[in-house]
C-alpha positions in Angstrom: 35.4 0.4 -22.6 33.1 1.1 -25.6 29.9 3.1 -25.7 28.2 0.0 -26.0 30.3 -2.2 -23.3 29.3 0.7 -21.0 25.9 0.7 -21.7 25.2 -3.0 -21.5 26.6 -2.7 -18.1 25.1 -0.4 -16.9 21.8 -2.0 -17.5 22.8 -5.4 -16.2 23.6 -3.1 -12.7 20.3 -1.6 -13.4 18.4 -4.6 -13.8 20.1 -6.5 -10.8 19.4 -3.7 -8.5 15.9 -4.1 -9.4 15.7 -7.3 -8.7 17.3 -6.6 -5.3 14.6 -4.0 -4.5 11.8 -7.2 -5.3 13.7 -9.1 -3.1 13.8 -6.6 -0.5 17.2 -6.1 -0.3 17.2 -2.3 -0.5 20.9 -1.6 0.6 22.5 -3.5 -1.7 20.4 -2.2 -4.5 21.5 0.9 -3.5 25.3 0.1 -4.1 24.5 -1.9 -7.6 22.8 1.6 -8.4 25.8 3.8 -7.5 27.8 1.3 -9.5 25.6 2.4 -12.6 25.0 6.4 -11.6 29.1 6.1 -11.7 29.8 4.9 -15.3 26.5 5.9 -16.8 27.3 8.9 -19.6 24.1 9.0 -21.2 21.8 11.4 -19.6 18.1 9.9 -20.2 19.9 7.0 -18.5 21.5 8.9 -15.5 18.0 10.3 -14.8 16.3 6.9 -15.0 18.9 5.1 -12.5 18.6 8.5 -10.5 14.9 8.0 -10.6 15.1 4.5 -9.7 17.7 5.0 -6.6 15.2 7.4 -5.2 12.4 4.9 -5.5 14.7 2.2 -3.4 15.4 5.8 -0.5 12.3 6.3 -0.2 11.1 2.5 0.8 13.7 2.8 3.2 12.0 6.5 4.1 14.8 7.8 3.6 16.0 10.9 1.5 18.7 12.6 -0.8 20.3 13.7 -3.6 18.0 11.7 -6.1 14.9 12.0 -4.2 15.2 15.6 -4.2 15.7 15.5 -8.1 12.5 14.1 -8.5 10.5 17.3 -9.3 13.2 18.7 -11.3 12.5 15.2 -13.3 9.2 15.9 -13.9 9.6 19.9 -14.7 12.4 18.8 -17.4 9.1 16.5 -18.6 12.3 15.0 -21.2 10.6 11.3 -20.9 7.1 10.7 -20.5 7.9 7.0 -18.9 10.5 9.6 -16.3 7.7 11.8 -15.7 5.4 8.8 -14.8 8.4 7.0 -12.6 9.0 10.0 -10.2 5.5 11.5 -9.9 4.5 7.5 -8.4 7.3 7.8 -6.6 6.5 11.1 -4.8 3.1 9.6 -4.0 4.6 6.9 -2.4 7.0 9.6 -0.3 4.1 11.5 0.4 1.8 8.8 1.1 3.9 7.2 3.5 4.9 10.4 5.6 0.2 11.0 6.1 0.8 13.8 3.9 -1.8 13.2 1.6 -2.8 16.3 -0.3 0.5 16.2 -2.0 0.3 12.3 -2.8 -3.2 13.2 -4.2 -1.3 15.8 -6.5 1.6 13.6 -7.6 -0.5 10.0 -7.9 -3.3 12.6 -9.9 0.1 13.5 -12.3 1.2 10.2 -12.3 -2.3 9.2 -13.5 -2.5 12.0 -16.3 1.4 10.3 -17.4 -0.2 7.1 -18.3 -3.5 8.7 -20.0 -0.8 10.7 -21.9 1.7 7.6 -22.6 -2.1 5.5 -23.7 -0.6 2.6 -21.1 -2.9 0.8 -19.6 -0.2 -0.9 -16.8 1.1 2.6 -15.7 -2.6 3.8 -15.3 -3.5 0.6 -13.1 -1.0 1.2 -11.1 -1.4 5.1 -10.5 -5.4 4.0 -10.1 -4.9 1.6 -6.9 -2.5 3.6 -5.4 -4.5 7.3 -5.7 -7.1 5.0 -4.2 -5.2 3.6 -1.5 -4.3 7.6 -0.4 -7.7 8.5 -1.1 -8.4 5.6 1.3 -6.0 6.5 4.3 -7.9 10.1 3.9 -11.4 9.1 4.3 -12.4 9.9 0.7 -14.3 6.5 0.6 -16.2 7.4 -2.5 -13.4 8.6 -4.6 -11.0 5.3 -3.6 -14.0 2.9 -4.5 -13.9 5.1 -7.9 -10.2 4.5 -8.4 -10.4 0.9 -7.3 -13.7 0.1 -9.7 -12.1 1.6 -12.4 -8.2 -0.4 -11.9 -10.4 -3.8 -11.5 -12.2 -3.0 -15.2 -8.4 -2.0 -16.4 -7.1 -5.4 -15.1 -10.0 -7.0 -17.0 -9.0 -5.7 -20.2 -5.6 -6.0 -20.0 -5.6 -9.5 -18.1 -2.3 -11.8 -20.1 -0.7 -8.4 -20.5 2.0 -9.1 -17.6 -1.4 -9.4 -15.4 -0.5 -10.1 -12.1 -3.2 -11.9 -9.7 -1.4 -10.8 -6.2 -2.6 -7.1 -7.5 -5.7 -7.5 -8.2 -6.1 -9.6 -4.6 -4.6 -6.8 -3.4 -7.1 -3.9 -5.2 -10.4 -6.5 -4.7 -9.5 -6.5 -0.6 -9.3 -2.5 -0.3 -12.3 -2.5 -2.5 -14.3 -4.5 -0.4 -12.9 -2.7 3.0 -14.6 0.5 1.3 -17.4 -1.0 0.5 -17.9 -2.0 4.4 -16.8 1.2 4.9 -19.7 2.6 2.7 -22.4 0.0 4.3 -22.8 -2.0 1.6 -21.0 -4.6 4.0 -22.4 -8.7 2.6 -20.8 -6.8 -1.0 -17.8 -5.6 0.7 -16.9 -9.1 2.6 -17.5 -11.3 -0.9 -15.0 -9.2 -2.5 -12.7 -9.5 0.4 -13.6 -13.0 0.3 -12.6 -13.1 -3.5 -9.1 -11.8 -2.6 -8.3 -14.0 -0.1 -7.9 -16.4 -2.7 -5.2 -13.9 -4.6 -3.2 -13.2 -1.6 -0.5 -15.4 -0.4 1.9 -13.1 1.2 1.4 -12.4 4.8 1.1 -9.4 5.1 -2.0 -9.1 2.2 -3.1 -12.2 4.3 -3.3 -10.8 7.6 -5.1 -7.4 5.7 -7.8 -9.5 4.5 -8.5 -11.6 7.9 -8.3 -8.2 9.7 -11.1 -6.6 7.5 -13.7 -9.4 7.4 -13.5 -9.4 10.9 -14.3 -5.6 10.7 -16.9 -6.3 8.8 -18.0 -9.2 10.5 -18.3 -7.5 13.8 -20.5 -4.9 11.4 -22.7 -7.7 10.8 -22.9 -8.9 14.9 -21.6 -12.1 13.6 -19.3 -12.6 16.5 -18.1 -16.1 15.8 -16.9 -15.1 12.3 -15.7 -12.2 13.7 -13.5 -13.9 16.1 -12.5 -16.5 14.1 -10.8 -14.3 10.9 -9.5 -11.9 14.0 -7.7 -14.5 15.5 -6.6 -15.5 11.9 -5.0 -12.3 10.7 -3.5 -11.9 14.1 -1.6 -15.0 13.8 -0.1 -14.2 10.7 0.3 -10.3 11.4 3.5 -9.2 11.5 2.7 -5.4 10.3 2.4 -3.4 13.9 -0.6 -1.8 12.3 -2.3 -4.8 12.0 -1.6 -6.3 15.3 -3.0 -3.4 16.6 -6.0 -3.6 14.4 -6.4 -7.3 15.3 -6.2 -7.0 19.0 -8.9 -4.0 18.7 -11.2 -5.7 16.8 -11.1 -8.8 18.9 -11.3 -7.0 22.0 -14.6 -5.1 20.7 -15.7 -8.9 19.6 -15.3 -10.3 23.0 -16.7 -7.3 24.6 -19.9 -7.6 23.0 -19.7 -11.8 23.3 -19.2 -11.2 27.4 -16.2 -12.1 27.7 -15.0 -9.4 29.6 -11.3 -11.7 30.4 -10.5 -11.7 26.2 -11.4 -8.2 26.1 -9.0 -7.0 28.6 -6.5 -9.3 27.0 -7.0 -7.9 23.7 -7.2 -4.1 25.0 -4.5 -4.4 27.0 -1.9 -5.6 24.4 -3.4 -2.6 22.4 -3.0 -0.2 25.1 0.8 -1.2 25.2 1.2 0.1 21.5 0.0 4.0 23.2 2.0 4.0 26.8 1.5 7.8 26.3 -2.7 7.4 26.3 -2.8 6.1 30.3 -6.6 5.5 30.4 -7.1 4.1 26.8 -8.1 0.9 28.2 -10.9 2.1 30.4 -11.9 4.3 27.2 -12.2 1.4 25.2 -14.1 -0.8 27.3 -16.4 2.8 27.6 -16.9 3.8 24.2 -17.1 1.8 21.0 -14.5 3.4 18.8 -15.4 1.6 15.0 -16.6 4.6 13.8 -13.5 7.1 14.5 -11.1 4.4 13.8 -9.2 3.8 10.2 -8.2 0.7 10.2 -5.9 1.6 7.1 -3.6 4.4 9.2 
């Protein structure tokens, strides 16, 4: 087979791997990628389908061969676009294993990468995410900073491969911050705003969740209630239904109806077999404050 034969191939593998990650079938991605690791000869190629392969691991949270060549990736610093690809990915490994002063330090180098490559996608992208770690670690300030800044990106670039579902996505953990912060009738438009983005459930069931947060901030129990019961009909995140029981256990607490709110506490309590009294603790203390509805 020719050079050219070969590398054609290897990007049709490449390509329909990809498109089995987006469809969210992961293990067969990672056979279409071994298919191309095993006939790729060129070596910016190898370390881009070696790159990509680890991305697909580490959804699965899983590791490797090719996850573990990530850092060497971005020492060899051979392609700015590589560099980018495996310092986002190592955010997202770092992010999802609540270690989050190293996805801080590979989303912050993933962020430099796009300054450096002047694309405004790639910094986006590295913008919502640092904010969604600087979310999950309480840094509310510095994720309404990232978020602000990715909305005014989106702006600019909007008919540049713009893609509504991410800006839904970057509006709703804007707004949650912004309830967060206290500036909660601001926070619930914008929430409100991306509820008109999201389709998918599980952005959905995010956005129900959160204005019944922020509902329940505002002692509008009815509204409260009624998103609460929305996002827990389409959770299907165990997060969520754990958020949505909460919430609406704390909703019918303070409406008096003590039935709901054993319901609600008690299908949370389930989740935590190992915390014995957390029902009686929840129907004691009002927990909002400690709780991170993003974890």
């Amino acid at each position: 087979m020719s050079d050219l034969l070969i590398m054609t191939r290897v990007e049709e593998l490449r390509q329909a791997a990809l498109e089995k990650v987006r469809a969210n079938e992961i293990e067969n991605a990672l056979e279409l990628y071994d298919e191309a690791l095993a006939i790729a000869d060129d070596e910016e190629v190898h370390e881009l389908l070696t790159i990509n392969k680890a991305d697909a691991l580490i959804t699965l949270e899983r590791t490797g061969p090719e996850v573990q060549e990530l850092a060497r990736v971005i020492m060899r610093r051979r392609n700015p676009r590589h560099v980018y690809l495996a310092a986002y990915a190592l955010q997202y490994k770092h992010r999802l294993e609540g270690e989050f002063k190293r996805a801080l330090f590979y989303g912050q180098l993933a962020l430099r990468s796009a300054d450096e490559a002047s694309d405004l996608s790639w910094k986006r992208a590295a913008l919502v995410d640092l904010g969604n770690v600087y979310e999950m670690d309480s840094q509310i300030a510095r994720a309404i900073e990232c978020f602000e800044e990715a909305l005014t990106i989106t702006d600019a670039s909007h008919g540049n491969n713009y893609d509504l579902m991410s800006r839904g996505y970057t509006l709703e953990n804007l707004g949650y911050c912004k309830v967060l912060e206290g500036n909660i009738r601001e926070g619930l438009a914008l929430i409100h705003d991306a509820t008109q983005m999201l389709t998918d459930p599980l952005g959905t069931a995010e956005a129900y969740i959160d204005l019944c947060y922020g509902y329940l901030e505002l002692e509008d129990l009815e509204r409260a209630r009624f998103y609460g019961d929305a996002g827990l009909e389409v959770a299907r995140d165990n997060r969520q239904i754990r958020n949505a029981h909460y919430l609406l256990g704390e909703v019918a607490y303070k409406s008096g109806d003590s039935e709901a709110a054993d319901y609600h506490f008690d299908c949370l309590a389930k989740f935590y077999p190992e915390f014995r009294h957390l029902k009686s603790l929840l129907f004691a203390i009002d927990l909002r404050s400690m709780v991170n509805l993003k974890l």
